[in-house]
C-alpha positions as CSV (number, residue, x, y, z in Angstrom):
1,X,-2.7,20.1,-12.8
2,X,-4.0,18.7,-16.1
3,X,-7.0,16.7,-16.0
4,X,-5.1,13.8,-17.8
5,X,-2.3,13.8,-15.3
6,X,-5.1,13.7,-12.3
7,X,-6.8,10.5,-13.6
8,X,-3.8,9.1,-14.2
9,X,-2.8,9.4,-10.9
10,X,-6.0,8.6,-9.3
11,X,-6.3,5.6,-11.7
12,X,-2.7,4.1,-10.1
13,X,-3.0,5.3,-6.5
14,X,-6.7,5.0,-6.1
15,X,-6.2,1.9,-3.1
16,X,-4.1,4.2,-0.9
17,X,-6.6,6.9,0.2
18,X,-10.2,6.2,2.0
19,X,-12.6,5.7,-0.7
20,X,-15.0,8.9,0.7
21,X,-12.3,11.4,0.1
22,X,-11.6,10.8,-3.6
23,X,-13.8,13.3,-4.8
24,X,-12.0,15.7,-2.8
25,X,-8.8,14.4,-3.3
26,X,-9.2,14.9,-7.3
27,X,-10.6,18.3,-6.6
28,X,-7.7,19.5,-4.8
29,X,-5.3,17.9,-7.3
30,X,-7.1,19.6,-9.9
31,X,-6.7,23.1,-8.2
32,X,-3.1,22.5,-7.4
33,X,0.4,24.1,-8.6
34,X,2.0,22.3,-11.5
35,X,5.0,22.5,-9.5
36,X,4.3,20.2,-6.9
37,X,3.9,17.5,-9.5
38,X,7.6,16.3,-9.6
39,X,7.3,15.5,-5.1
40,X,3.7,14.3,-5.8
41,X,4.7,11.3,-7.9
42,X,7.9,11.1,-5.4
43,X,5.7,9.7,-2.7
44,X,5.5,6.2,-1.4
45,X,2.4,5.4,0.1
46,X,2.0,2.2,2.3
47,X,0.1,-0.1,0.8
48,X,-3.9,-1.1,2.8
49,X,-3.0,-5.0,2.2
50,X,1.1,-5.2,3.2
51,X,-0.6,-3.6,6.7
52,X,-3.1,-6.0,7.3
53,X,-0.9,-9.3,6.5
54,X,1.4,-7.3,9.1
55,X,-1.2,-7.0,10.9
56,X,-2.2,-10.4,11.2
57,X,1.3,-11.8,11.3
58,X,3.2,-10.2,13.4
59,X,0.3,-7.3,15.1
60,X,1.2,-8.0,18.7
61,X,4.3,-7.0,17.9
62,X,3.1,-3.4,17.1
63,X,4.5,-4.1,13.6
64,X,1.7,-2.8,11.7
65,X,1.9,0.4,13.5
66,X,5.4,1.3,12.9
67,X,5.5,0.2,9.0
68,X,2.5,2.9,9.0
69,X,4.3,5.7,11.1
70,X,1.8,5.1,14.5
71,X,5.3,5.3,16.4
72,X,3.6,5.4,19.9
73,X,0.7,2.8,19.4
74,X,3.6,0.3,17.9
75,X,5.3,0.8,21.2
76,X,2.3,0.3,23.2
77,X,1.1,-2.5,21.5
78,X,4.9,-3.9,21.7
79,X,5.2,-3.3,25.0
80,X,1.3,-5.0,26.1
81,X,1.6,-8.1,23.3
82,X,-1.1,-6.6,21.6
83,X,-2.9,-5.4,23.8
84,X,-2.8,-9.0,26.0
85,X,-3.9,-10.1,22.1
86,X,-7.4,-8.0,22.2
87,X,-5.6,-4.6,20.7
88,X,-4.2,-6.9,18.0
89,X,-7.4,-8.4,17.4
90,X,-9.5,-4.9,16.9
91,X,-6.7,-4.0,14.7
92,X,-7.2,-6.6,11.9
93,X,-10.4,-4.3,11.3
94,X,-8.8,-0.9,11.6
95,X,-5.3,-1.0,10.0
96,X,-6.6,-1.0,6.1
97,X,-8.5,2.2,7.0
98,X,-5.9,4.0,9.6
99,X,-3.0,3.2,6.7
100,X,-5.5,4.6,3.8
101,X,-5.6,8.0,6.2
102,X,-2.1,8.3,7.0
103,X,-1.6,8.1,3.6
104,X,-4.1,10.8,2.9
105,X,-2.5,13.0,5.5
106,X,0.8,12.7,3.7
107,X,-0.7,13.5,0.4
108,X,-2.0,16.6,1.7
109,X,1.0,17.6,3.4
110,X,2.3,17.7,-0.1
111,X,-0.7,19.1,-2.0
């Protein structure tokens, strides 16, 4: 892709992906197929700050994990209240940075 087109979207998606891996992100967007580019800007990524708000509304409910796509963990935590509240706890430090990698990992599904 065009250099222009990968700061744009780095400049507009930068929030979505763990801050270490845009360097590498960029690099790989740089040495990827123009043809990709029409599913690349097709992708909804979950946004770092809707998942923590989840997270501290409604996490014992396993919420958190199913608007990010952890399935099994949002039945666990569903089906233990959280954890008995501790596993919702721990997650109001870990969702930001679990959502920022499954968004990564769908971004380089697509890449």
């Amino acid at each position: 892709m065009e250099q222009q087109k990968v700061d744009m979207f780095m400049m507009m998606n930068n929030k979505y992906f763990p801050e270490s891996q845009i360097p590498y992100i960029r690099e790989r967007l740089l040495a990827g197929d123009e043809n990709r580019e029409g599913l690349l800007h097709s992708l909804q990524f979950k946004d770092p700050t809707i998942s923590l708000i989840l997270s501290l509304m409604c996490g014992a409910l396993g919420i958190d994990r199913f608007y990010i796509g952890d399935t099994g963990l949002g039945i666990g935590k569903l089906i233990t209240c959280g954890g008995f509240g501790i596993w919702a706890i721990i997650d109001w430090f870990l969702i930001m940075g679990s959502t920022r990698e499954k968004n990564l990992e769908r971004l380089m599904s697509v890449i």
